[in-house]
C-alpha positions in Angstrom: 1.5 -16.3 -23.8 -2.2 -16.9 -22.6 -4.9 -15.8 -24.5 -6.2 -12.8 -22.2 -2.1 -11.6 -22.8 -2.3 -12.3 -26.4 -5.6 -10.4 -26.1 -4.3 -7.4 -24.8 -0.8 -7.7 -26.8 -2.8 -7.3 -30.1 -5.3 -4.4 -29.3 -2.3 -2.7 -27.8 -0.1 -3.0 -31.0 -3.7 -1.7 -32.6 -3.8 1.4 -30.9 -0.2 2.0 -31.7 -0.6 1.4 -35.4 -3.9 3.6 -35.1 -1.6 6.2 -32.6 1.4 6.5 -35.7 -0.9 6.5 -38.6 -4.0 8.0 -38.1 -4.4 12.0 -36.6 -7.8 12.8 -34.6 -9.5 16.4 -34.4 -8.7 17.4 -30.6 -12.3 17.4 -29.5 -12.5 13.9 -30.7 -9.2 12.5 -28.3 -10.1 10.6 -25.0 -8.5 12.8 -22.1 -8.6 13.7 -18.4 -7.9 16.3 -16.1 -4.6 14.4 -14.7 -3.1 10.8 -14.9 -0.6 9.6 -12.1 0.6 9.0 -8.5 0.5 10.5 -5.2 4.0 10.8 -3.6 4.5 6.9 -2.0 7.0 6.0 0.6 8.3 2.1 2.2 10.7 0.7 4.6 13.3 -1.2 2.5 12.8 -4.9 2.0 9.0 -4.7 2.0 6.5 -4.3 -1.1 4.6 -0.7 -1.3 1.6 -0.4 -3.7 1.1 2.5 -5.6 -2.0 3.8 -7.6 -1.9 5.3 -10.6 -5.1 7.2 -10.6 -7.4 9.3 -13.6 -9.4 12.3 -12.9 -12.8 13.4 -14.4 -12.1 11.4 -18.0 -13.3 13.5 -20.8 -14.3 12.8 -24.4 -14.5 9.2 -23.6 -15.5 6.5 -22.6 -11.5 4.8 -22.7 -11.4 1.2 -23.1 -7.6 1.1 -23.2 -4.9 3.0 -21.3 -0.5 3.1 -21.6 1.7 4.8 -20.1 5.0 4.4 -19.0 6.3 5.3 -15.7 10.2 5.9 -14.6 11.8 5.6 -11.4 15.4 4.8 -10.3 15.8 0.8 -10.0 18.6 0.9 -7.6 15.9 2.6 -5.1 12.5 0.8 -6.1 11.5 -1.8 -8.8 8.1 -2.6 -10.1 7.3 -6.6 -9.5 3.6 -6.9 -10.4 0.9 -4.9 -11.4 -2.7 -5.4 -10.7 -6.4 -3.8 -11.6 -7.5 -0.5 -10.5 -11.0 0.1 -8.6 -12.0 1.5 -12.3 -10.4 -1.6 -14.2 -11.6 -4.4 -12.0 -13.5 -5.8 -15.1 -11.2 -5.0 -17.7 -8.2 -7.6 -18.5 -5.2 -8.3 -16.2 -2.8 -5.3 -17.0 0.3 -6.3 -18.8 3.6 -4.5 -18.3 7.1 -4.8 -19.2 10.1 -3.4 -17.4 13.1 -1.4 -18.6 16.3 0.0 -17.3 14.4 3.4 -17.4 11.3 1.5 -15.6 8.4 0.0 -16.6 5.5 0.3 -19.7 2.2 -0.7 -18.9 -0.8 -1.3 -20.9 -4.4 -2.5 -20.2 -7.7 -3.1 -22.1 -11.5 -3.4 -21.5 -13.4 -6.3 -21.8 -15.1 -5.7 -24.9 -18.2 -4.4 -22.4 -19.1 -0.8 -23.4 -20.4 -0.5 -19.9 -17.1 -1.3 -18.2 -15.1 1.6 -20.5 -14.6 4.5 -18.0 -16.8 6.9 -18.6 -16.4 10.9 -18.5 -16.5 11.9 -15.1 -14.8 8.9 -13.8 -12.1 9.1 -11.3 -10.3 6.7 -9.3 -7.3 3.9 -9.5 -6.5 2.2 -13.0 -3.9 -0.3 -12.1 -2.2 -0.3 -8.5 1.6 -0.7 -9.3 3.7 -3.0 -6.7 6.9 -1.8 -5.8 9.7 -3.6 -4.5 11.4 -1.5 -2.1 15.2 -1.7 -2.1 16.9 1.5 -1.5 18.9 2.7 1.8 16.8 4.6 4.5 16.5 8.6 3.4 16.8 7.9 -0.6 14.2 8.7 -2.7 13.4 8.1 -6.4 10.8 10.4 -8.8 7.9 8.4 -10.0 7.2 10.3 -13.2 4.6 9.1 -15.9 5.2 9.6 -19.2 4.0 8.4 -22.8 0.2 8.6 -21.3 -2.2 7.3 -24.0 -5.5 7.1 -23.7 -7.8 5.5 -26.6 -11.8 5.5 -27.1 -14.0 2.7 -28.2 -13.2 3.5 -31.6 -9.4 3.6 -30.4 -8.6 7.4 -31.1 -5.8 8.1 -29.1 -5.8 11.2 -26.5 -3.5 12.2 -23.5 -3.8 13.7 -19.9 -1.5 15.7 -17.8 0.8 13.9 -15.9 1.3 13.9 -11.8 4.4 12.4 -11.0 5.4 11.4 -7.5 8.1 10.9 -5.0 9.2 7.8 -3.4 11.0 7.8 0.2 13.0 4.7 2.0 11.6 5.3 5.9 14.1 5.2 8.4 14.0 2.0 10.2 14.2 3.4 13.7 11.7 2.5 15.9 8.6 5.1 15.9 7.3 4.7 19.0 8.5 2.2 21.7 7.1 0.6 24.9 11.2 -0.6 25.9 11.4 -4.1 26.7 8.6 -6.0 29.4 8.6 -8.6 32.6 7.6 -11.9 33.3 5.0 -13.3 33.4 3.8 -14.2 30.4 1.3 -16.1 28.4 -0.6 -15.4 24.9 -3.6 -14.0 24.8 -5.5 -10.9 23.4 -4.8 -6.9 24.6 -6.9 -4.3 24.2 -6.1 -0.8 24.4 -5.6 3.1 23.4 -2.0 4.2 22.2 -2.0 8.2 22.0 1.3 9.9 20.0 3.1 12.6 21.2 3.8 13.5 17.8 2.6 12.3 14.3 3.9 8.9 13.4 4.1 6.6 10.0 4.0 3.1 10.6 4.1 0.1 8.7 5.1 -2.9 10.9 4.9 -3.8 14.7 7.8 -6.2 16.7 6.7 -7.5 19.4 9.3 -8.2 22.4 9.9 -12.5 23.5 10.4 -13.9 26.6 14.1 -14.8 26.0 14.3 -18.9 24.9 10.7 -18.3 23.4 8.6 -17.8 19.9 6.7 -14.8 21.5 5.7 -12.7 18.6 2.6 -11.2 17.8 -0.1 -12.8 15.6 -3.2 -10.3 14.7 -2.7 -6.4 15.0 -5.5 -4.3 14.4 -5.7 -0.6 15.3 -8.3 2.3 15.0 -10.0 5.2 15.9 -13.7 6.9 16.0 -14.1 7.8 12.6 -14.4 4.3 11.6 -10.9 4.4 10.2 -8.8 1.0 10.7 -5.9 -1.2 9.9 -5.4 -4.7 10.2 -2.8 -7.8 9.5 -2.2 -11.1 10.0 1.3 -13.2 10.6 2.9 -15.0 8.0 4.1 -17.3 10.5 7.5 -18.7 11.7 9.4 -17.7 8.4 11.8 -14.8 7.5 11.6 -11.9 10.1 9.0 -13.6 11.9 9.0 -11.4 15.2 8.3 -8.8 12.7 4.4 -8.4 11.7 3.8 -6.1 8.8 0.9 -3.9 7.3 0.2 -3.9 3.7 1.4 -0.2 3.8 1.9 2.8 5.9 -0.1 4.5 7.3 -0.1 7.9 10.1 -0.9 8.1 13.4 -1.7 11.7 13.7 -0.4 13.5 17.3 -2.3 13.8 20.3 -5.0 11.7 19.0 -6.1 8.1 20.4 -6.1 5.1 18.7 -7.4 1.8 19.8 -5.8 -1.5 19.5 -6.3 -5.3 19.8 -3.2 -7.5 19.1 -3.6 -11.0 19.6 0.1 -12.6 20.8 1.2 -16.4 20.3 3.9 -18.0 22.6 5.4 -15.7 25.4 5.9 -12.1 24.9 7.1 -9.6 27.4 4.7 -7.4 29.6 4.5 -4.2 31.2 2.3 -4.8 34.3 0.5 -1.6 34.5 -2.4 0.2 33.1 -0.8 3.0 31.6 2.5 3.4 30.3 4.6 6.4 29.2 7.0 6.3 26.6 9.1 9.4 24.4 6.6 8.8 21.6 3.4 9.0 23.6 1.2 6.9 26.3 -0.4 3.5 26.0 -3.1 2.5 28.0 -4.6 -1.5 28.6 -8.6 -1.6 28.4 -8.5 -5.2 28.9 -6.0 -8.5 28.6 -8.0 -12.1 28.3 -5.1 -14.9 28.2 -5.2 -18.1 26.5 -7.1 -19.8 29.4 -9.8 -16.9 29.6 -8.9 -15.0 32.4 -9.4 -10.6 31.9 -6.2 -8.9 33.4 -6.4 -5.2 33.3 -2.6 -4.3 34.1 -0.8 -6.2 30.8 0.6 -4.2 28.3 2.6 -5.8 25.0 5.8 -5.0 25.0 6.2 -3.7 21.2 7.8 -1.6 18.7 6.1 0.7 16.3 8.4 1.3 12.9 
């Protein structure tokens, strides 16, 4: 064990010995108006990341926080958990898991001005979930065990909000159908406009056949300034597959921009505009890989 982990191990068997042994007025116990999640979902096979969130802390500042959360293993299973956007100064979280699910305990950095203060919301440790379950099962993501201590580690609670978690369906969400020749890599721009709202998490781009086409940047957005963006992992695994680092809605009737950047040969729609069941898709502009602006290309993709 390191010495940040044996750090954390021994303030967190302190506030347990202080926890058993010691009984606080209520107005002196660090609370919050609720500690949990927001319902999550995930394709199987992927990694979904969940924050556990606190609202409006009270009677704090709280420099160290456990809880314990329980969900069904055979559907999801926690592999890692990281820092909050309130924690990002405080220790690494530790956790252990158990066939119920998974403990998790965290500590300040001895910084009074790094304790969460009352009033503070926001993430304390963003939970990653492997996702292993069938498409349409779902397993409750319910916190329990809460415990929330001071500087002076007296120990207080919050109300739990538990979650669900769903296993997407992997059928495709919105489809262009398979392109033409020719082909050659390059960069499309373009709008993509739903017929109906759509959660996506990863894009497959359609080859040439006896090619690598595949797709290598995706990025896609709207006019509010809200964006996604990834990157491929390269010729590994499901390689034609590129995925984001979670889901996210496409709301209906409402255009989005893209820009995908493609490597090797992938099919095309030669058009401008194309319809599909799930909604248009429109090219602003193509520049292939020797410079050359085509405004007829269209990526032959899949939406999931």
């Amino acid at each position: 064990m390191d010495g940040k982990a044996l750090q954390v191990a021994v303030i967190v068997v302190m506030v347990f010995s202080v926890f058993v042994t010691t009984t606080f007025p209520a107005s002196s116990s660090a609370t919050a108006d609720s500690f949990g999640v927001e319902d999550a979902n995930g394709y199987k096979n992927t990694y979904v990341g969940v924050p556990v969130n606190i609202t409006n802390v009270q009677s704090g500042p709280v420099s160290c926080i456990i809880f314990n959360i329980t969900y069904d293993k055979s559907v999801i299973n926690v592999v890692d958990v990281q820092k909050g956007e309130l924690t990002a100064e405080w220790e690494n979280p530790s956790y252990l898991n158990f066939e119920w699910g998974t403990r998790v305990s965290l500590v300040y950095d001895t910084q009074a001005a790094h304790a969460l203060q009352n009033g503070s919301t926001g993430s304390v440790v963003l939970l990653n979930f492997s996702v292993i379950g069938e498409p349409g099962e779902t397993s409750m993501m319910n916190l329990t065990n809460i415990q929330l201590a001071d500087i002076e580690y007296n120990v207080g609670t919050a109300p739990a909000k538990n979650g669900t978690f769903s296993i997407l369906s992997a059928t495709p969400v919105f489809d262009t159908g398979s392109g033409t020749y020719p082909s050659i890599s390059g960069t499309f721009n373009g709008t993509l406009k739903p017929n109906q709202t759509i959660t996506v998490y990863m894009l497959y781009t359609y080859p040439c056949p006896g090619t690598g086409g595949h797709s290598e940047y995706v990025k896609i957005w709207n006019s509010t300034g809200w964006n996604v963006t990834t990157t491929w992992d390269g010729y590994k695994g499901d390689w034609r597959n590129i995925s984001f680092n979670k889901s996210f809605s496409l709301k209906a009737n409402e255009t989005y921009n893209y820009a995908i950047r493609t490597g090797s040969y992938p099919l095309i729609h030669h058009t401008n505009a194309l319809p599909t069941a799930k909604g248009w898709i429109n090219c602003t502009e193509f520049t292939d890989a020797n410079g050359v602006v085509h405004y007829d290309w269209i990526p032959a993709i899949k939406l999931f």
